[in-house]
mmCIF file of the N, C-alpha and C atoms, coordinates in Angstrom:
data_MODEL
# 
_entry.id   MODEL 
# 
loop_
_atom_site.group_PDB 
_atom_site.id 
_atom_site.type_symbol 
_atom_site.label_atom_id 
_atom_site.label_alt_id 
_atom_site.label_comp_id 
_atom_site.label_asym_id 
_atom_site.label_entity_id 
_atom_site.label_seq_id 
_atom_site.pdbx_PDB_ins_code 
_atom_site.Cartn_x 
_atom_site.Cartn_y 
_atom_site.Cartn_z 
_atom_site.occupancy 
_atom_site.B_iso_or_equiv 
_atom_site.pdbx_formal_charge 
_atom_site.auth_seq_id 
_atom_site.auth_comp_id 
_atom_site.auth_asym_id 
_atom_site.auth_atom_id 
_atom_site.pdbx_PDB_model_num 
ATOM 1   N N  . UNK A 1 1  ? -14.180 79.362 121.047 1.00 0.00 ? 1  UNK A N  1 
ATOM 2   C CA . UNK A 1 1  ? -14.311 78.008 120.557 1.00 0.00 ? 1  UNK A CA 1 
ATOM 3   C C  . UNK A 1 1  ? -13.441 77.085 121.406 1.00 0.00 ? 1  UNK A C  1 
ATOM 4   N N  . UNK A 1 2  ? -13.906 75.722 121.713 1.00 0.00 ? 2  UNK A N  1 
ATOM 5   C CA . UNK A 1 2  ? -13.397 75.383 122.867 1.00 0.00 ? 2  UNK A CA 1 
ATOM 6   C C  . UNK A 1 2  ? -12.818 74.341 121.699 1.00 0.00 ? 2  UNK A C  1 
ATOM 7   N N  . UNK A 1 3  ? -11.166 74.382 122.111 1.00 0.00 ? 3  UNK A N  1 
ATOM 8   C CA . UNK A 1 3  ? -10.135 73.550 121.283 1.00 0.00 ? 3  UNK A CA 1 
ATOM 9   C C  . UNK A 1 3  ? -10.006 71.923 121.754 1.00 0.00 ? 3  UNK A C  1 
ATOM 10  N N  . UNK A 1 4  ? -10.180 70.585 120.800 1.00 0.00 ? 4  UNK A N  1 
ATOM 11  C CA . UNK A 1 4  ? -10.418 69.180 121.080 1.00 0.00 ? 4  UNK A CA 1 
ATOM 12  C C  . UNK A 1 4  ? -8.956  69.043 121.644 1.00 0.00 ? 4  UNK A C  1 
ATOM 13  N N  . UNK A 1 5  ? -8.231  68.792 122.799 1.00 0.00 ? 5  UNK A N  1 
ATOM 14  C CA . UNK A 1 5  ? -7.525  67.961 122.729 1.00 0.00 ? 5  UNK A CA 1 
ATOM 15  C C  . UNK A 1 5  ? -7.071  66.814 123.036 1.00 0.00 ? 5  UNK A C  1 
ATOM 16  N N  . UNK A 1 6  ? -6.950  65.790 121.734 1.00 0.00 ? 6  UNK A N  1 
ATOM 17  C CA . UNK A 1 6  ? -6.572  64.875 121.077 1.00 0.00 ? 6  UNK A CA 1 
ATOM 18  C C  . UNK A 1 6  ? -5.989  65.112 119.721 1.00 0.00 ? 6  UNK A C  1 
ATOM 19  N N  . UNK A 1 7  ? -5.219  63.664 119.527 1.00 0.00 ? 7  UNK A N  1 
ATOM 20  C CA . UNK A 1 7  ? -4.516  64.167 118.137 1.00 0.00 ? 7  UNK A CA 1 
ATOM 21  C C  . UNK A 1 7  ? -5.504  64.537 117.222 1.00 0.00 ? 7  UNK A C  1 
ATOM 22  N N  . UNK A 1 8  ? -6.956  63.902 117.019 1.00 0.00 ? 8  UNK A N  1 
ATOM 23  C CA . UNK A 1 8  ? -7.528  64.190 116.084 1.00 0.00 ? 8  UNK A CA 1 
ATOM 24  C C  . UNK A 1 8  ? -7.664  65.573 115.727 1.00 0.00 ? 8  UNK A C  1 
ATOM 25  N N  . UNK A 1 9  ? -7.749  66.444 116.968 1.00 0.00 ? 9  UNK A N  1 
ATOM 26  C CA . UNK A 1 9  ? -7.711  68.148 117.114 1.00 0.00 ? 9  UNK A CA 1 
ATOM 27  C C  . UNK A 1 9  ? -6.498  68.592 116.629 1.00 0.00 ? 9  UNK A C  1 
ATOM 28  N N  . UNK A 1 10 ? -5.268  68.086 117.048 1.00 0.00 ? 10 UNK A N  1 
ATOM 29  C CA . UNK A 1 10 ? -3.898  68.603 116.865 1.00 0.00 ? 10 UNK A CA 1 
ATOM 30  C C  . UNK A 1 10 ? -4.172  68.686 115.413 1.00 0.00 ? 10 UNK A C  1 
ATOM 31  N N  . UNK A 1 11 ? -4.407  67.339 114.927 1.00 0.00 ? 11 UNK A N  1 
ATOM 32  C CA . UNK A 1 11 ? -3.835  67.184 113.330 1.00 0.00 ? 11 UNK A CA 1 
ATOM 33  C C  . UNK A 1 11 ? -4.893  67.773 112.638 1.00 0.00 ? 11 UNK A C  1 
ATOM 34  N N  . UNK A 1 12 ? -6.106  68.558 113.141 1.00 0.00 ? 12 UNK A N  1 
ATOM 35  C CA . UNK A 1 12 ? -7.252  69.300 112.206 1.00 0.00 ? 12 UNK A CA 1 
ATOM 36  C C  . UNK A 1 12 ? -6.509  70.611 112.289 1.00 0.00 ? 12 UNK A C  1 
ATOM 37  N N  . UNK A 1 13 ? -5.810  71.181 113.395 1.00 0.00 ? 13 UNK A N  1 
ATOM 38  C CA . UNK A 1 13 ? -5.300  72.546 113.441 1.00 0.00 ? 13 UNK A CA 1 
ATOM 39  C C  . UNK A 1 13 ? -4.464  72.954 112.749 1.00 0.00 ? 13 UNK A C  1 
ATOM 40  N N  . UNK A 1 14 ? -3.324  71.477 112.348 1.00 0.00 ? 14 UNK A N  1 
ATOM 41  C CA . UNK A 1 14 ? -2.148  71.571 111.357 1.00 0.00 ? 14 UNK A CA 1 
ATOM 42  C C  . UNK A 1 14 ? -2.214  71.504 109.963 1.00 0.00 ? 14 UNK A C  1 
ATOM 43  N N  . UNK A 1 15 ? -4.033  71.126 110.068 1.00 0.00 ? 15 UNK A N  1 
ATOM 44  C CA . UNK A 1 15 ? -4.194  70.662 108.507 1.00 0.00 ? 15 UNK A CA 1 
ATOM 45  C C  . UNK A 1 15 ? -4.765  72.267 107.473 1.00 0.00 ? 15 UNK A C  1 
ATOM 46  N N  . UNK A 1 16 ? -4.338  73.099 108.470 1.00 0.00 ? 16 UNK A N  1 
ATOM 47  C CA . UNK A 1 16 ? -4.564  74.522 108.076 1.00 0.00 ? 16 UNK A CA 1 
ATOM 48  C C  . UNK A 1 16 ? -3.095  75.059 107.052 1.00 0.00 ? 16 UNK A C  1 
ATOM 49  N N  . UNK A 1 17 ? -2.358  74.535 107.720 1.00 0.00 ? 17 UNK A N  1 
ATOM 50  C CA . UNK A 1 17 ? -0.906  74.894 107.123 1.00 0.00 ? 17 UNK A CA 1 
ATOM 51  C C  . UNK A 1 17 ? -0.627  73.473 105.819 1.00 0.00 ? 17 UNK A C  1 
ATOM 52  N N  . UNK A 1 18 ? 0.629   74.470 105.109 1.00 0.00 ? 18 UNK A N  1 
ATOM 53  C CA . UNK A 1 18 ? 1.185   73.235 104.095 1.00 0.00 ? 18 UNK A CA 1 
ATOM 54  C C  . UNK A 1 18 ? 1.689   72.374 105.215 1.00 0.00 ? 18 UNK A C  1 
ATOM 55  N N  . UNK A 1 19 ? 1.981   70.922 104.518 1.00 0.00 ? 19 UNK A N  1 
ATOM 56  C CA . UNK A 1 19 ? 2.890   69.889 104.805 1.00 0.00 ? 19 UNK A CA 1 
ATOM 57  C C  . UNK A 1 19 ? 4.304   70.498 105.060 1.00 0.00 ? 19 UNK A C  1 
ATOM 58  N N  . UNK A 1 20 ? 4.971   71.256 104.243 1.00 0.00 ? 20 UNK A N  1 
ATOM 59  C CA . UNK A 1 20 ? 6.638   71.575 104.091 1.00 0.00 ? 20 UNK A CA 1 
ATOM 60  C C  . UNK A 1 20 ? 6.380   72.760 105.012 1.00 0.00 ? 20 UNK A C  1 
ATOM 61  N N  . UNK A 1 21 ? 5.645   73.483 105.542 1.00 0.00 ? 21 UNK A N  1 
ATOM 62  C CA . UNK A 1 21 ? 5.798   74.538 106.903 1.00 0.00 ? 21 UNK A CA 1 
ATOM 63  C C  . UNK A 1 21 ? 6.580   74.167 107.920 1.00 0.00 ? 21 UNK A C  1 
ATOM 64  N N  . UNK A 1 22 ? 7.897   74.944 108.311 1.00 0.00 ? 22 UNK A N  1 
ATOM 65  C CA . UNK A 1 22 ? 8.617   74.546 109.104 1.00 0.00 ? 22 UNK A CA 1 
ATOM 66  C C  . UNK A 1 22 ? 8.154   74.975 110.364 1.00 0.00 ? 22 UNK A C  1 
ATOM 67  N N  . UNK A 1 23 ? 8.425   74.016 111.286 1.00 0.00 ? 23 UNK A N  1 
ATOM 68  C CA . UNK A 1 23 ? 7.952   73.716 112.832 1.00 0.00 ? 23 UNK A CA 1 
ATOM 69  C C  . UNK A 1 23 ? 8.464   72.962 113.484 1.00 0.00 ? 23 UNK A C  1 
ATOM 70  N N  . UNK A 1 24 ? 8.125   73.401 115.235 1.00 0.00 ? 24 UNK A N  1 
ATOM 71  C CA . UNK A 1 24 ? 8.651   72.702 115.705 1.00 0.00 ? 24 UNK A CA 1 
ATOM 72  C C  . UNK A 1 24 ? 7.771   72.548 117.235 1.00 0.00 ? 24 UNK A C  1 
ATOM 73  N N  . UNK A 1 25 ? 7.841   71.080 117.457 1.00 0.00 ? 25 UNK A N  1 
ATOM 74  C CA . UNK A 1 25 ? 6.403   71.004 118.078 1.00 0.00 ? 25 UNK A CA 1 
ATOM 75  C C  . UNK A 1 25 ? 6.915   69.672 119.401 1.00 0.00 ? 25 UNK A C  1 
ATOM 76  N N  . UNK A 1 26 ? 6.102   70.178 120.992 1.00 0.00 ? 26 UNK A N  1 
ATOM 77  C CA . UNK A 1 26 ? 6.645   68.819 121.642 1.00 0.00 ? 26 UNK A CA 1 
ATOM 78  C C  . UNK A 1 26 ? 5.399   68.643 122.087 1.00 0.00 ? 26 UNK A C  1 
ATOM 79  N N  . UNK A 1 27 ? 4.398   67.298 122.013 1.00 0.00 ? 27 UNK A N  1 
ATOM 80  C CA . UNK A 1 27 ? 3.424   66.892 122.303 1.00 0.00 ? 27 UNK A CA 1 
ATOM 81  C C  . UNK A 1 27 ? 3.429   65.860 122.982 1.00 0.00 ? 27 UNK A C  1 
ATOM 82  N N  . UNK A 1 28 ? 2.662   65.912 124.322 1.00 0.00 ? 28 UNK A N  1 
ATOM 83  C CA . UNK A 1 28 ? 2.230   65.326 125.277 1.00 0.00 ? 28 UNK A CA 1 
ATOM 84  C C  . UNK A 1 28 ? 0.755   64.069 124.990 1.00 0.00 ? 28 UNK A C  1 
ATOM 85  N N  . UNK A 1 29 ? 1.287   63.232 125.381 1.00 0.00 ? 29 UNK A N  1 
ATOM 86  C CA . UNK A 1 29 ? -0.098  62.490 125.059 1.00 0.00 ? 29 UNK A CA 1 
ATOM 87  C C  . UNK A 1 29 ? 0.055   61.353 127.145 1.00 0.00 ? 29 UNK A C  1 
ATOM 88  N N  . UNK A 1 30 ? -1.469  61.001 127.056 1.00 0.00 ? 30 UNK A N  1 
ATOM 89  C CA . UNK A 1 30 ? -1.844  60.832 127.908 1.00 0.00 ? 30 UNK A CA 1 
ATOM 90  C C  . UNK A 1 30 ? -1.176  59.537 128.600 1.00 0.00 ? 30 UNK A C  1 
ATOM 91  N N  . UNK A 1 31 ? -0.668  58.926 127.704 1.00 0.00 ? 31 UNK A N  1 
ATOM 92  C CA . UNK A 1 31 ? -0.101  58.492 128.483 1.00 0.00 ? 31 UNK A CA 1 
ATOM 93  C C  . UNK A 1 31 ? 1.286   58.431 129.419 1.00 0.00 ? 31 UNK A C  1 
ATOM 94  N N  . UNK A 1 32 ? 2.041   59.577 128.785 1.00 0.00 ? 32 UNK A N  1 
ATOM 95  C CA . UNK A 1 32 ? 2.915   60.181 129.987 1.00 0.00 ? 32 UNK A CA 1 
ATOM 96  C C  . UNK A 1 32 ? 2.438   60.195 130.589 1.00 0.00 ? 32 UNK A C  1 
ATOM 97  N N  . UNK A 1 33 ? 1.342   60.797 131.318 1.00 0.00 ? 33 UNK A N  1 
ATOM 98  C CA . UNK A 1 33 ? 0.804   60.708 133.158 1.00 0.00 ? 33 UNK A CA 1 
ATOM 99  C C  . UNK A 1 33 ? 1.146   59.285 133.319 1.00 0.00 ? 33 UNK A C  1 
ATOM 100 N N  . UNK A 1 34 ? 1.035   58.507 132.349 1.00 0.00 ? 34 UNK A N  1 
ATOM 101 C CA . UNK A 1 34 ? 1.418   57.079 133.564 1.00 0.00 ? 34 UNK A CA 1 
ATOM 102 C C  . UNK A 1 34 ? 2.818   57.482 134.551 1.00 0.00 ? 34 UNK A C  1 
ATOM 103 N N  . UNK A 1 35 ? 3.401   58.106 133.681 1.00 0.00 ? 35 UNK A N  1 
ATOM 104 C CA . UNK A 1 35 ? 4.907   58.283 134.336 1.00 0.00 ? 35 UNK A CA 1 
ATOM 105 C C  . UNK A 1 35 ? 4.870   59.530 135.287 1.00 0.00 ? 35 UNK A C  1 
ATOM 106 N N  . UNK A 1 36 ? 4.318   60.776 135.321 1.00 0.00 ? 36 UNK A N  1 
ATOM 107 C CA . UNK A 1 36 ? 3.654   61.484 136.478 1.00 0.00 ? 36 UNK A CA 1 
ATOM 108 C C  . UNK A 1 36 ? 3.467   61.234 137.374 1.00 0.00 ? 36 UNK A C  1 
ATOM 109 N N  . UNK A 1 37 ? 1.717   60.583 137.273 1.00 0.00 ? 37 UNK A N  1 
ATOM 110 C CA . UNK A 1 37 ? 1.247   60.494 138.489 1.00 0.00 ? 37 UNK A CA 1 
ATOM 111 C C  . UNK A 1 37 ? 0.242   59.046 138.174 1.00 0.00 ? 37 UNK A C  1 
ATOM 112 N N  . UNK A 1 38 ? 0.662   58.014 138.510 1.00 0.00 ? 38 UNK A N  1 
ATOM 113 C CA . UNK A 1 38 ? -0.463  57.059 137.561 1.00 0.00 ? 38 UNK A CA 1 
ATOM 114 C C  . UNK A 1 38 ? -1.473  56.470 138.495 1.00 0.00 ? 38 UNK A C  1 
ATOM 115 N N  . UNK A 1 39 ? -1.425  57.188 139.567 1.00 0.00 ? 39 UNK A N  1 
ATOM 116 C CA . UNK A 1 39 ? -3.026  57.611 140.082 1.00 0.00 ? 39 UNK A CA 1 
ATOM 117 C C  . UNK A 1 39 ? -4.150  58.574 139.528 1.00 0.00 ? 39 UNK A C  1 
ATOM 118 N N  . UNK A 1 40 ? -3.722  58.998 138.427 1.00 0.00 ? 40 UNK A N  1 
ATOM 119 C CA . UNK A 1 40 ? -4.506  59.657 137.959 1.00 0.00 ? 40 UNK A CA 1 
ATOM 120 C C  . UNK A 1 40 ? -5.791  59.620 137.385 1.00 0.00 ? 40 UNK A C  1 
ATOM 121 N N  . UNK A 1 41 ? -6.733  59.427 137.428 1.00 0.00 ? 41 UNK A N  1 
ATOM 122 C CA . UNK A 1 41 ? -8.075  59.560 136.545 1.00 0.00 ? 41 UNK A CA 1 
ATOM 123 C C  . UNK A 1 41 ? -8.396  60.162 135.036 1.00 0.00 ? 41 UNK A C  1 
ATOM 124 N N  . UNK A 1 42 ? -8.500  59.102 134.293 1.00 0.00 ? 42 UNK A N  1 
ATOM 125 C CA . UNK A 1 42 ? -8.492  59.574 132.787 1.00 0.00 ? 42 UNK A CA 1 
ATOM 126 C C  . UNK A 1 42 ? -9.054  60.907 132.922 1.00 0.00 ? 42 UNK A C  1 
ATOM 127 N N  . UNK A 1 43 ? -10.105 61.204 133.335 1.00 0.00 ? 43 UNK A N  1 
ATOM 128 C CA . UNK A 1 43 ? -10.787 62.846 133.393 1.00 0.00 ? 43 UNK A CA 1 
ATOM 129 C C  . UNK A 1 43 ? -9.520  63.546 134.167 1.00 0.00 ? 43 UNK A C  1 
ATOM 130 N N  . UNK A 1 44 ? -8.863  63.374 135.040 1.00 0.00 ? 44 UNK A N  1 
ATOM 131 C CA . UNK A 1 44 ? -8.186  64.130 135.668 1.00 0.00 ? 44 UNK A CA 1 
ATOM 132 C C  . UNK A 1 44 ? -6.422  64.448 134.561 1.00 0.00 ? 44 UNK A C  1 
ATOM 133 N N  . UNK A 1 45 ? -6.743  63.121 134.053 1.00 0.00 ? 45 UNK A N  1 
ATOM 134 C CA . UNK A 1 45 ? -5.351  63.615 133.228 1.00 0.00 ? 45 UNK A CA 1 
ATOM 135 C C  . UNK A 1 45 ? -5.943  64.105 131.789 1.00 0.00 ? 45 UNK A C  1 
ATOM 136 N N  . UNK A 1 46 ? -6.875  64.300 131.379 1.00 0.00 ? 46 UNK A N  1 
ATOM 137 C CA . UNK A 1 46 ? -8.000  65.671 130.682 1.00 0.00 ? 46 UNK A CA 1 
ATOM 138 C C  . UNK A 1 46 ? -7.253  66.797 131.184 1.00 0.00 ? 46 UNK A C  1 
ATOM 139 N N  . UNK A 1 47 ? -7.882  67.075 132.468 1.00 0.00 ? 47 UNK A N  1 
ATOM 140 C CA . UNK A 1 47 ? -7.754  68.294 133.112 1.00 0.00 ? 47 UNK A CA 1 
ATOM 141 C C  . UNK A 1 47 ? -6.387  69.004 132.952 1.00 0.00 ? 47 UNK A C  1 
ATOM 142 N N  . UNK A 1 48 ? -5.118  67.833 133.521 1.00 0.00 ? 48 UNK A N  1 
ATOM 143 C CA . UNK A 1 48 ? -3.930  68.089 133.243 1.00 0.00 ? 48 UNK A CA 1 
ATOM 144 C C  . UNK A 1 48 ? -3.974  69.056 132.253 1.00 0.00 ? 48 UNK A C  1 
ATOM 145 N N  . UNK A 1 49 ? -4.121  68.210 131.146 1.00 0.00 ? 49 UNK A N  1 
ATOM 146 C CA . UNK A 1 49 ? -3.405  68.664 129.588 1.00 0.00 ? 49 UNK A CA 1 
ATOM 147 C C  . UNK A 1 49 ? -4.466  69.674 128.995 1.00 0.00 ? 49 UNK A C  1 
ATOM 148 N N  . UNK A 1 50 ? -5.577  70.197 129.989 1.00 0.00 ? 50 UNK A N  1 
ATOM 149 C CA . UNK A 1 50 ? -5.868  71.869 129.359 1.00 0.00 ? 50 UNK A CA 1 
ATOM 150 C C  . UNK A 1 50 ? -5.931  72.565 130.365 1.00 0.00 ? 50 UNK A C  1 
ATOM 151 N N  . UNK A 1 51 ? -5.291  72.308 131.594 1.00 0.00 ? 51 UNK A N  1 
ATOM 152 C CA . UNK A 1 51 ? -4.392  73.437 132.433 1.00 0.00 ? 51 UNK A CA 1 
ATOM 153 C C  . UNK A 1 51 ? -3.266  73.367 132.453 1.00 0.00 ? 51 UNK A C  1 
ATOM 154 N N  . UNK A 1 52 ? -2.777  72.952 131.377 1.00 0.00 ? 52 UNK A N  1 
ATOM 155 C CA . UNK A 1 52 ? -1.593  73.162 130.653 1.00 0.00 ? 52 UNK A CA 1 
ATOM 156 C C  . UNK A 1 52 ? -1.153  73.976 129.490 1.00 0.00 ? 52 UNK A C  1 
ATOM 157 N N  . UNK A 1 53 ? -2.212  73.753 128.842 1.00 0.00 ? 53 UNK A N  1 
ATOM 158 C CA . UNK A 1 53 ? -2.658  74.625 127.744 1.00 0.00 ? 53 UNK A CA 1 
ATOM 159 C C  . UNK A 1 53 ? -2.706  76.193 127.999 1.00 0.00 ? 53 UNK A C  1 
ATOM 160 N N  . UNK A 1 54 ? -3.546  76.034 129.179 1.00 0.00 ? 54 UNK A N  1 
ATOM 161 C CA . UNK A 1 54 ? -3.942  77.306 129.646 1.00 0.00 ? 54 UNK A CA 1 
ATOM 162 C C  . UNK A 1 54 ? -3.417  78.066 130.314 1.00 0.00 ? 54 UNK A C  1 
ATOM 163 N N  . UNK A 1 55 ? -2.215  77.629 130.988 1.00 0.00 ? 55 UNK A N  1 
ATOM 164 C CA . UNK A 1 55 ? -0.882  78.226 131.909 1.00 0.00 ? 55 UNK A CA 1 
ATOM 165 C C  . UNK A 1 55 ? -0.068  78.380 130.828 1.00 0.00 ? 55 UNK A C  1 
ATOM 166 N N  . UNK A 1 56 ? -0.052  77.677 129.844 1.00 0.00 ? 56 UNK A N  1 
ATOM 167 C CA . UNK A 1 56 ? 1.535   77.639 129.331 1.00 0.00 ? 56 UNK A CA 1 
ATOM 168 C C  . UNK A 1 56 ? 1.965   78.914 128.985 1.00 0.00 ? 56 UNK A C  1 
ATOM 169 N N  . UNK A 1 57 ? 3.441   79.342 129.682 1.00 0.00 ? 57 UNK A N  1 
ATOM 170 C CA . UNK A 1 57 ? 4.043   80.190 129.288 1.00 0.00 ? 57 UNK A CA 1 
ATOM 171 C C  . UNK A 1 57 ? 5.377   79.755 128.511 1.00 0.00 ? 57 UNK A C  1 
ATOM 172 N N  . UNK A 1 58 ? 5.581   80.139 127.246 1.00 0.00 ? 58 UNK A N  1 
ATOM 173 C CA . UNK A 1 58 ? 6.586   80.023 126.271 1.00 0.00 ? 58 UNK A CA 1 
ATOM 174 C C  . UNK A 1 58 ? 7.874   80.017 126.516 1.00 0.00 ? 58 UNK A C  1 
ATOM 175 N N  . UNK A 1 59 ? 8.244   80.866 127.794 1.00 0.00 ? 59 UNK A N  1 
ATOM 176 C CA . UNK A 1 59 ? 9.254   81.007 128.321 1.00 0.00 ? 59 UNK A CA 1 
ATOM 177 C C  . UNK A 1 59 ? 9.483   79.472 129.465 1.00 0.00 ? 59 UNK A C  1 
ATOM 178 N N  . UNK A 1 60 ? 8.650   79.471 129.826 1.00 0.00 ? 60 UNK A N  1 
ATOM 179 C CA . UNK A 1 60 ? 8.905   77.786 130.932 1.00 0.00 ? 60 UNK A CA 1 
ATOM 180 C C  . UNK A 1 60 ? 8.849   76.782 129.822 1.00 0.00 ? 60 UNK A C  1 
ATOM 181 N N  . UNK A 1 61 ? 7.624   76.627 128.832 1.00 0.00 ? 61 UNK A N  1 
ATOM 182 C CA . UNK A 1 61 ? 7.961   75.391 127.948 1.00 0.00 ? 61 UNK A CA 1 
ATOM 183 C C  . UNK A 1 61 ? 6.854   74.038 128.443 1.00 0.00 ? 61 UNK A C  1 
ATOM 184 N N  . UNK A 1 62 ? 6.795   73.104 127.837 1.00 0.00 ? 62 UNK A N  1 
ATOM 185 C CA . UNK A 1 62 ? 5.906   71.887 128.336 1.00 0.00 ? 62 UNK A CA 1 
ATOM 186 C C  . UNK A 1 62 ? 6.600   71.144 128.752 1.00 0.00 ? 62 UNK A C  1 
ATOM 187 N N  . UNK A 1 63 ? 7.634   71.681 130.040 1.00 0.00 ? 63 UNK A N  1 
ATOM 188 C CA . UNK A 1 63 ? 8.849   69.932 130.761 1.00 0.00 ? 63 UNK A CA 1 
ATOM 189 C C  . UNK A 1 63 ? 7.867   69.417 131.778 1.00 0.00 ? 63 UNK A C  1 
ATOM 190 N N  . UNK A 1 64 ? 8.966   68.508 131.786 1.00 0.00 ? 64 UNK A N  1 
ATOM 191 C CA . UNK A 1 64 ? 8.415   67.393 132.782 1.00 0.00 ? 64 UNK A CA 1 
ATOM 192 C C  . UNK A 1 64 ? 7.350   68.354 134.098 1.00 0.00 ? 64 UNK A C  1 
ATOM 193 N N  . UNK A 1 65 ? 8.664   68.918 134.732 1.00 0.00 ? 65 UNK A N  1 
ATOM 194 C CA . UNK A 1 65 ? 8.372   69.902 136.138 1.00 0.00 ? 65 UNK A CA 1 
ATOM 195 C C  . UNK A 1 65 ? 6.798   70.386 135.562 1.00 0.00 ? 65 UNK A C  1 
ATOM 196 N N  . UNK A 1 66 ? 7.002   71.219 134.811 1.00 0.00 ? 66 UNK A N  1 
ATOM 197 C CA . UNK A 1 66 ? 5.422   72.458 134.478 1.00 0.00 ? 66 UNK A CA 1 
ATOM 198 C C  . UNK A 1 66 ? 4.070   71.203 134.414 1.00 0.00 ? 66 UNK A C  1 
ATOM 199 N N  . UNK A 1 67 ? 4.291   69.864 133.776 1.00 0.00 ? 67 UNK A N  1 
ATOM 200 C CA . UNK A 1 67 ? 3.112   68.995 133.354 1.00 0.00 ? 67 UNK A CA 1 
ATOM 201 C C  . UNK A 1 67 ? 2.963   68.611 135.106 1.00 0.00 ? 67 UNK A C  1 
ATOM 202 N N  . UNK A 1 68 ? 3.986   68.124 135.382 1.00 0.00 ? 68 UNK A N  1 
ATOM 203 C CA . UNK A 1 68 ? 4.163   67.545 137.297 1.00 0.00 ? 68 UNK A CA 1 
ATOM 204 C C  . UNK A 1 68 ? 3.192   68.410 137.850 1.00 0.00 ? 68 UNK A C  1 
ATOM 205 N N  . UNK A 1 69 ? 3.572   69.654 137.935 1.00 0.00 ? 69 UNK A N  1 
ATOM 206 C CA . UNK A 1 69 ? 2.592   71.011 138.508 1.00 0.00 ? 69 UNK A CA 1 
ATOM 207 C C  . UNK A 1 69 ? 1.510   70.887 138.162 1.00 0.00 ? 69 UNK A C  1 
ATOM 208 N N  . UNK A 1 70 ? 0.986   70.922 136.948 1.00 0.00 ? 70 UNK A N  1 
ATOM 209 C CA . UNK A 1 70 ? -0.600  70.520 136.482 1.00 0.00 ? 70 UNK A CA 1 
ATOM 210 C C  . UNK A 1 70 ? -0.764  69.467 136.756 1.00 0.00 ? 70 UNK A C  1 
ATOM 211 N N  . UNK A 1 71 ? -0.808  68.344 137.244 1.00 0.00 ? 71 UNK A N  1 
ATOM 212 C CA . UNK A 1 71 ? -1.290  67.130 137.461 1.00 0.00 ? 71 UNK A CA 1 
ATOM 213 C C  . UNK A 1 71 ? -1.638  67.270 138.741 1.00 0.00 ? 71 UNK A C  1 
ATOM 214 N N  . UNK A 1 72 ? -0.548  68.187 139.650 1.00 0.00 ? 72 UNK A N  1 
ATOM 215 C CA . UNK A 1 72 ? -1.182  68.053 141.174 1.00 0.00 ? 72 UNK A CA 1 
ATOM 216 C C  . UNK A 1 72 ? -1.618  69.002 141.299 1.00 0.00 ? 72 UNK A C  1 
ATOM 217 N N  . UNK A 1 73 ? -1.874  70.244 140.718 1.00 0.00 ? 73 UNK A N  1 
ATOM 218 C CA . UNK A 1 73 ? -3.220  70.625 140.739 1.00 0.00 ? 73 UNK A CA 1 
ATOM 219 C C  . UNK A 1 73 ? -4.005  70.135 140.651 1.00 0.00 ? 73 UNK A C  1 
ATOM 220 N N  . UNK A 1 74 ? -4.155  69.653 139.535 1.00 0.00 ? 74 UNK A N  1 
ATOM 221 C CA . UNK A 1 74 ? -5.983  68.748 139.193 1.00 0.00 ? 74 UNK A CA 1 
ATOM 222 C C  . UNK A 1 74 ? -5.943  67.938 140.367 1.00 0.00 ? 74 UNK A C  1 
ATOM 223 N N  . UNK A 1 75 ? -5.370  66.864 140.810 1.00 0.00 ? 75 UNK A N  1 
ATOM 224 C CA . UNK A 1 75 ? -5.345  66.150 141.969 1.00 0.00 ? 75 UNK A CA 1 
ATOM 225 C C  . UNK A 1 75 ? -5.910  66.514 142.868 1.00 0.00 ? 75 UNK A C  1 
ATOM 226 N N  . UNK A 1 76 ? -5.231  68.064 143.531 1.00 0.00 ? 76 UNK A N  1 
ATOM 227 C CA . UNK A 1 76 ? -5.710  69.152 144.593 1.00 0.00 ? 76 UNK A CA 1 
ATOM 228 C C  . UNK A 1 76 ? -7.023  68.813 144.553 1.00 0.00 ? 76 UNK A C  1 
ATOM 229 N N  . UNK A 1 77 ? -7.598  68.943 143.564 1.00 0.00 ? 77 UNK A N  1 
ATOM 230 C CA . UNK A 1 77 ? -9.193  69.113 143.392 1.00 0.00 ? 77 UNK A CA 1 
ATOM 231 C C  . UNK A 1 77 ? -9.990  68.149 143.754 1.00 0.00 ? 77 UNK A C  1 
ATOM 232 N N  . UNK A 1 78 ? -9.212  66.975 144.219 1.00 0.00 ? 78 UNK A N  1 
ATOM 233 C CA . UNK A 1 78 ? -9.837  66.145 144.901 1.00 0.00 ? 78 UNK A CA 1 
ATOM 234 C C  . UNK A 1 78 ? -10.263 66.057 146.019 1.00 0.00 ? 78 UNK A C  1 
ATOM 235 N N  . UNK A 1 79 ? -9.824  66.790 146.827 1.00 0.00 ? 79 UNK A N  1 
ATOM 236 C CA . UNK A 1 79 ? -9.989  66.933 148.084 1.00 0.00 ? 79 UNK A CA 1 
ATOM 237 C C  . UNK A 1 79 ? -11.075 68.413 148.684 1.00 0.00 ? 79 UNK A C  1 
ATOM 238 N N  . UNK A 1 80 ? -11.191 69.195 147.777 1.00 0.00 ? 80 UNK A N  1 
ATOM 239 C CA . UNK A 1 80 ? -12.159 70.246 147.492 1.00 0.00 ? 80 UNK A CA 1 
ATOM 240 C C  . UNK A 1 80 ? -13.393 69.991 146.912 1.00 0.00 ? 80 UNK A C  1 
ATOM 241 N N  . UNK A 1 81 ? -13.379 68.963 146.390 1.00 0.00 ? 81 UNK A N  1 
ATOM 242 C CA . UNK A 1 81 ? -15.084 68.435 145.407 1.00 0.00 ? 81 UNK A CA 1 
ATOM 243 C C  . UNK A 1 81 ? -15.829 67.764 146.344 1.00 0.00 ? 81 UNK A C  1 
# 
């Protein structure tokens, strides 16, 4: 099942759990890439944030550096299409 992301997705996934479930959560929204790379292409800062998803290892985390890395990947792909 291919997962929405936007908050509307975030907040359908959370709406599985109680309210008082303790958590702890750092979410990226699109417009950080302004601060990235703000050459970016709304589709391309898409791309970002589910090859981000899809790399993420628990141990690195969602910082600045790891999102930086996914952005110029997707970028990369500009020059290959």
């Amino acid at each position: 099942m291919k997962r929405e992301f936007t908050l509307a997705g975030l907040i359908a996934s959370l709406s599985a759990f109680s309210p008082d479930t303790p958590c702890v959560a750092h979410v990226w929204l699109a417009d950080d890439f302004e601060v990235i790379d703000p050459e970016l292409t709304p589709g391309e800062v898409a791309a970002a944030i589910e090859l981000a998803d899809r790399m993420l290892d628990a141990d690195i985390s969602l910082s600045w550096g790891f999102m930086r890395d996914c952005a110029e990947s997707v970028k990369a792909r500009r020059e290959t299409e």
